[in-house]
N, CA, C and O of each residue as an XYZ file, in Angstrom:
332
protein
N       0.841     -1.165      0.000
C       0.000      0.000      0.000
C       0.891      1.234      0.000
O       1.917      1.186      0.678
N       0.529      2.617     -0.869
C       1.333      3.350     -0.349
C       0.056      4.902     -0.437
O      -1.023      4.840     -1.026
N       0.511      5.977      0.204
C      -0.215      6.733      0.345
C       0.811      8.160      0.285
O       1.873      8.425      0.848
N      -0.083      8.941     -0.709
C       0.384     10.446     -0.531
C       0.373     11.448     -0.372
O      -0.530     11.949     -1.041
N       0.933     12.195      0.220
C       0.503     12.700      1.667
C       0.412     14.565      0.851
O       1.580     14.864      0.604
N      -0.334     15.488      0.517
C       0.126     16.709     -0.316
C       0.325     18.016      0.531
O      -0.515     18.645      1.174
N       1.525     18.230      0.373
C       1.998     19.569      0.992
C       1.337     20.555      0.235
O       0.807     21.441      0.904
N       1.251     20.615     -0.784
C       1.055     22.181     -1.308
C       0.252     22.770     -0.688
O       0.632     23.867     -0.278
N      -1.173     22.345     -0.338
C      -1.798     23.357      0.971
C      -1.132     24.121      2.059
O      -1.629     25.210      2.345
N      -0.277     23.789      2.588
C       1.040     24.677      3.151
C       2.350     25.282      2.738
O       3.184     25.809      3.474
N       2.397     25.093      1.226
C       3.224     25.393      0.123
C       4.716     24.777      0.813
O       5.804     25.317      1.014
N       4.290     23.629      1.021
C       5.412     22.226      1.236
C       5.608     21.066      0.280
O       4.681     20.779     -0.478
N       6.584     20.470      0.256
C       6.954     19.522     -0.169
C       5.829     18.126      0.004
O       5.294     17.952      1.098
N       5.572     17.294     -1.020
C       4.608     16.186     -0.919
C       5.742     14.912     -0.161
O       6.968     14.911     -0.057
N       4.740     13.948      0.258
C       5.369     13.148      0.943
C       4.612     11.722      0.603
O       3.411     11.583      0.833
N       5.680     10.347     -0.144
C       5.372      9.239     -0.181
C       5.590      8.399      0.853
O       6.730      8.443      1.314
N       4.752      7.568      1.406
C       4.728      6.552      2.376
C       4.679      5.095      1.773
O       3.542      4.633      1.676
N       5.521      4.443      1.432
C       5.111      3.028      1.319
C       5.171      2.108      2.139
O       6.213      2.070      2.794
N       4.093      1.015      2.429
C       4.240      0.080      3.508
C       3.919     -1.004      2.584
O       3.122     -1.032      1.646
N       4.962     -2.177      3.200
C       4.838     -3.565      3.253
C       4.655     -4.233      4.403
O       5.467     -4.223      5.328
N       3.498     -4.890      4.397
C       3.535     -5.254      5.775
C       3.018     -6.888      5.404
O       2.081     -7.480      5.937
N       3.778     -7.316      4.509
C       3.834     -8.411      3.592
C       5.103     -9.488      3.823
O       6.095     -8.764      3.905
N       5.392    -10.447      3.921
C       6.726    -11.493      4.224
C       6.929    -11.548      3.014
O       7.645    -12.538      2.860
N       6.739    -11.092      2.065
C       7.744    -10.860      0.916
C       8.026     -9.560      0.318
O       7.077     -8.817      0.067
N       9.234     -9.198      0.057
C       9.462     -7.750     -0.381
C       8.324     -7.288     -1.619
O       7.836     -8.085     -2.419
N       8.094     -6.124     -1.580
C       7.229     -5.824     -2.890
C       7.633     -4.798     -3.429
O       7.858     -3.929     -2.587
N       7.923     -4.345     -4.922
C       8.185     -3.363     -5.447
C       6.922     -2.756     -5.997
O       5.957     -3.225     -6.600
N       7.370     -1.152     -5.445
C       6.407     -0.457     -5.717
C       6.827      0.917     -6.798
O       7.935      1.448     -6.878
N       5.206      1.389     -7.801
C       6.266      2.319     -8.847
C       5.934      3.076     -8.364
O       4.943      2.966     -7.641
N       6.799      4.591     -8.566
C       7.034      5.935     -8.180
C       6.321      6.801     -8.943
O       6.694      6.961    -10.105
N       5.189      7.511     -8.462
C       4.858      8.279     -9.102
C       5.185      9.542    -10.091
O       5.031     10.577     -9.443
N       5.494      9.751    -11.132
C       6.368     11.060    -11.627
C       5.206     11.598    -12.664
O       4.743     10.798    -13.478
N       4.831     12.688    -12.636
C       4.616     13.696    -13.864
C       5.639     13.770    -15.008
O       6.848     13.967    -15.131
N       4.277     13.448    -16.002
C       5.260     13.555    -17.404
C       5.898     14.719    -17.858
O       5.118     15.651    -18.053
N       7.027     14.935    -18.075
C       7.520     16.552    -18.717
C       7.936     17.079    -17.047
O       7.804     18.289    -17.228
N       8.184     16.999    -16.150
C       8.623     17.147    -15.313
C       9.797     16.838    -14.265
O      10.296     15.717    -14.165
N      10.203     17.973    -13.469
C      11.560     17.834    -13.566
C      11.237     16.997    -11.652
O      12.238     16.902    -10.943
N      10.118     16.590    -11.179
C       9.797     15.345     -9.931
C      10.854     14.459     -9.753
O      11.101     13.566    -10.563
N      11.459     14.648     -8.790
C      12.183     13.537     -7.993
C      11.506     12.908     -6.942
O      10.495     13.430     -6.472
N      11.912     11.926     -6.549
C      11.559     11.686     -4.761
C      13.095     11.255     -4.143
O      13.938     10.538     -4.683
N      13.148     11.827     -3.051
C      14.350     11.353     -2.105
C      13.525     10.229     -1.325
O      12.312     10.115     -1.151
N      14.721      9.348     -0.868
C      14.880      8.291      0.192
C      14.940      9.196      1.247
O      15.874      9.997      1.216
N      13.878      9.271      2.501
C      14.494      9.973      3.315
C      14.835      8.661      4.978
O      15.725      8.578      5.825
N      13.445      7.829      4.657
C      13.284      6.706      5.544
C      13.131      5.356      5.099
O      12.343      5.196      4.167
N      13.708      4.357      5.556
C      13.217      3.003      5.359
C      13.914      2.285      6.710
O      15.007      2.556      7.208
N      13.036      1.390      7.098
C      12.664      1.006      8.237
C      13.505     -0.617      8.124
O      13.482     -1.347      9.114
N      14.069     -0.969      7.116
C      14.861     -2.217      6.370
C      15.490     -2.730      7.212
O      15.055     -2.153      8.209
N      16.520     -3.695      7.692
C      17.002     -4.288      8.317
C      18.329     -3.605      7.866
O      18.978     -2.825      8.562
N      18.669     -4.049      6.475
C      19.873     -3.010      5.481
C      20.260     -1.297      6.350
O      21.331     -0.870      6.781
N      19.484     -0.945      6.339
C      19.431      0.027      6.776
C      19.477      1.276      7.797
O      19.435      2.505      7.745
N      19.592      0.190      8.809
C      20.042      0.577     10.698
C      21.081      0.971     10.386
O      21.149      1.977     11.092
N      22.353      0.920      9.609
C      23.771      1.208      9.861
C      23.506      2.348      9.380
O      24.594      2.902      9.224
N      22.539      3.140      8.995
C      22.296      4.288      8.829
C      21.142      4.966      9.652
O      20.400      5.841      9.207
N      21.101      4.452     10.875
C      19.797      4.810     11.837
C      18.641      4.689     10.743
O      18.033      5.759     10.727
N      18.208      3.949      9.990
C      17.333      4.012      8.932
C      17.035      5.641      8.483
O      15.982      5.785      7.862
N      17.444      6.273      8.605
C      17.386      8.013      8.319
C      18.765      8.290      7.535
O      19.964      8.079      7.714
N      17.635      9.090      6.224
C      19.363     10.364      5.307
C      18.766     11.255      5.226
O      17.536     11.270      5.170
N      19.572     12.309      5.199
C      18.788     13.857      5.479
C      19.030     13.960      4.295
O      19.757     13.186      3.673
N      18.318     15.156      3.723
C      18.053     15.706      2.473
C      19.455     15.589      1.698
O      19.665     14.672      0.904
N      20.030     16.198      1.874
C      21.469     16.380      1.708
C      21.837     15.137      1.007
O      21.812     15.178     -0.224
N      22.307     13.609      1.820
C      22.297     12.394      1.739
C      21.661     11.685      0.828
O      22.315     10.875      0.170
N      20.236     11.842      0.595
C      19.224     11.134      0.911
C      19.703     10.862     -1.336
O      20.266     11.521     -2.210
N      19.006      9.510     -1.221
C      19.513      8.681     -2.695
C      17.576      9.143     -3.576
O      16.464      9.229     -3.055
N      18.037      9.318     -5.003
C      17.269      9.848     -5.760
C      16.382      8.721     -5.898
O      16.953      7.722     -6.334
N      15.136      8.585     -5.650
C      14.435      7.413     -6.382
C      13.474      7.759     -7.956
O      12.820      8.737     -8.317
N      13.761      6.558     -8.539
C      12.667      7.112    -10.172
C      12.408      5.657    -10.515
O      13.251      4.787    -10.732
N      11.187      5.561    -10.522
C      10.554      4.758    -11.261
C      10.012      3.715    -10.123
O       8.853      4.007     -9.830
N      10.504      2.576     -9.387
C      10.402      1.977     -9.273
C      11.800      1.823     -7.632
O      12.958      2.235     -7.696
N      11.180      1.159     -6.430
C      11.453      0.959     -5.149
C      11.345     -0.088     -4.677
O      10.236     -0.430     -5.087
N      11.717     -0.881     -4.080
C      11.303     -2.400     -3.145
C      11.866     -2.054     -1.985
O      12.974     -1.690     -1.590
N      10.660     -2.291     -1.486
C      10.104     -2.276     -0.134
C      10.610     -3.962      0.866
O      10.509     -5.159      0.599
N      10.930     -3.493      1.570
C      11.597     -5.541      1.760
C      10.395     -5.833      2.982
O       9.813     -4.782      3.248
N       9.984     -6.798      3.638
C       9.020     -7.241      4.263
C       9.256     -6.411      5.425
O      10.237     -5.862      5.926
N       7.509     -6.549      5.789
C       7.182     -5.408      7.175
C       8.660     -4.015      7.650
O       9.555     -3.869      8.482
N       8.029     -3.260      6.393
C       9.181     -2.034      6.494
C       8.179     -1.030      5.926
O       7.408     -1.179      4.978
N       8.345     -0.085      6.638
C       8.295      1.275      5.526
C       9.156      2.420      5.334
O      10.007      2.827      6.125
N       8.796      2.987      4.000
C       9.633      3.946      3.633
C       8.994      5.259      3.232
O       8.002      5.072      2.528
N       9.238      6.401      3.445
C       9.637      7.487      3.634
C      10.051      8.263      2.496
O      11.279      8.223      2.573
N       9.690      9.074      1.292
C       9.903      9.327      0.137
C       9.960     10.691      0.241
O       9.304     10.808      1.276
N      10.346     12.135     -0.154
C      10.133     13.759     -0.170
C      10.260     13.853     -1.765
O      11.146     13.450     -2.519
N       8.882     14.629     -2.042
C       9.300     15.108     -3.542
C       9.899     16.377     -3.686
O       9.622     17.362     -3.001
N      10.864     16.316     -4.744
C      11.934     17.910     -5.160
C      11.539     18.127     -6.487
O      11.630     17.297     -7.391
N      11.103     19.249     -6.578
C      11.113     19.961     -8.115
C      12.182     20.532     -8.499
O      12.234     21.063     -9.609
């Protein structure tokens, strides 16, 4: 499942949530506008992989996602869109 969350009513940044709460990883696709310059950052994932980084990258850090994400079992992740 994933859900998205819209800043622009506070003239903020939108926010993707994906959850697996599934025993098998699931890949999920990334929403992007066509002709547009939409990113999403990694900002959270909750992964096992991922503790050696307190599961948190700040903006700065944080890895570009496009197209397409896997989610690994009972994790979620944490997405910020950048124009």
């Amino acid at each position: 499942m994933w859900l998205r969350i819209d800043g622009s009513e506070v003239e903020g940044h939108d926010f993707l949530l994906l959850i697996n709460m599934h025993s098998e990883a699931v890949s999920f696709s990334v929403p992007i506008e066509e002709n547009s310059s939409q990113q999403w950052l990694l900002l959270i994932d909750t992964a096992a992989w991922a503790e050696t980084h307190c599961n948190y990258w700040s903006v700065e850090d944080a890895t570009i996602i496009s197209n397409n994400y896997q989610v690994n079992p009972f994790s979620i992740v944490v997405l910020e869109e950048i124009m």
